[in-house]
Each structure stands twice: as structure tokens, then as C-alpha cells.
N, C-alpha and C positions, 0 to 999 in steps of 0.2 A: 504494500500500500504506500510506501513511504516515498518508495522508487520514484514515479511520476513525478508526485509535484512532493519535493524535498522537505518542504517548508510544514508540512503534517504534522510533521515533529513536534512543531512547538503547540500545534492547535488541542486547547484544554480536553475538549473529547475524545480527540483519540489517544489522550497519555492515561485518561481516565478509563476508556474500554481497554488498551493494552493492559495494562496494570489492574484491572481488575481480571482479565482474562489469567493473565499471571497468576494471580492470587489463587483463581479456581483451581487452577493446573497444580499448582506448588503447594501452597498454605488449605487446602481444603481433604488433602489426603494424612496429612498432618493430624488434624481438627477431628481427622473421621477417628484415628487411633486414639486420640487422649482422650476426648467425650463422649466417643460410640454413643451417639443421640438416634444413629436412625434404627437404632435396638431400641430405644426407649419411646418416642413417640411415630407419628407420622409427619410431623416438620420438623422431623430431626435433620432431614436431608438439605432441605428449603435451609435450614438456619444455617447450616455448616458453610454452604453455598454464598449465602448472604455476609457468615460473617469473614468468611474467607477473602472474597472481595470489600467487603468493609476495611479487613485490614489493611488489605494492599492499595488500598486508593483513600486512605489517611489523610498520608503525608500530602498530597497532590489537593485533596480537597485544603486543606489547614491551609497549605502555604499560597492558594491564590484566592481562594474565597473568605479563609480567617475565623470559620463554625463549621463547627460540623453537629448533625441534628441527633438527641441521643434517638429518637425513635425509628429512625432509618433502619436497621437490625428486623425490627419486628415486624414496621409495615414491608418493606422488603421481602421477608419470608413468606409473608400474609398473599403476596399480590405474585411470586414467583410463578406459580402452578400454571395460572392464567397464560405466561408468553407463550408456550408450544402453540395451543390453540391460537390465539392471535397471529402467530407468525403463519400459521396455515391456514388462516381469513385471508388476512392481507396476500399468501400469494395467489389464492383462490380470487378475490379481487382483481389481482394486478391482470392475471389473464384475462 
């Protein structure tokens, strides 16, 4: 993605979709071993998901926007389930 037009780099959502993608990738298989949550509820998975890119797109929210919202975690998890279907509206749509 970056290839094209170079300057992506610096544009705030896609440092915020890398680094959360990261987070899912790296910091959520982590999260699965210390808290084993999707043993224990059904947003167990959602939360790990949520907080795994919570952690990793921290630093990046603090340092350009200066808050960060405590309940992002929860609605996040709450509203996860929802994308598959919507991403399969929208290409049903798009055609």
C-alpha cells in the first residue's frame, strides 16, 4: 500500500489500521494464553481482539489526539460480531 503514493506513511489511519492489525497478529495470541477468556465467556474472543489492538494503537492515538476513551474496550467488543456481516452487505451492494 505504501509503494504508490509514499506519503501513506504518515497519514493517521493507516498507522492506526497497521498497528492495530499488528496488535491482532502479535499481542492477541499472547492475551489468548495469559487470560484464556474464550474458555470462559462468549466475548472472550471479541475482547482479546479489541484489547489486543487497543494496545497496539495507544501510543499512536495519545501522541496525536492527546485521550484516549476508557470505554472503547467494551463498546468495541460489543459492536465486533457485527463487521463480517456488514463487510458482506457492503460487497453485496457494491455489485
Amino acid at each position: 500500500m505504501v509503494i504508490s503514493p509514499p506519503f501513506l506513511i504518515e497519514d493517521i489511519g493507516f498507522q492506526l489500521l497497521f498497528f492495530a492489525t499488528a496488535g491482532i497478529l502479535y499481542i492477541q495470541p499472547v492475551l489468548s494464553n495469559v487470560f484464556r477468556l474464550k474458555k470462559v465467556s462468549i466475548l472472550g474472543e471479541a475482547i482479546e481482539t479489541t484489547l489486543s489492538a487497543q494496545i497496539a494503537t495507544t501510543p499512536i492515538l495519545l501522541v496525536n489526539f492527546g485521550t484516549l476513551s476508557l470505554y472503547s474496550v467494551a463498546v468495541n467488543a460489543l459492536v465486533l460480531w457485527t463487521v463480517p456481516f456488514l463487510t458482506i452487505i457492503g460487497g453485496i451492494f457494491l455489485l
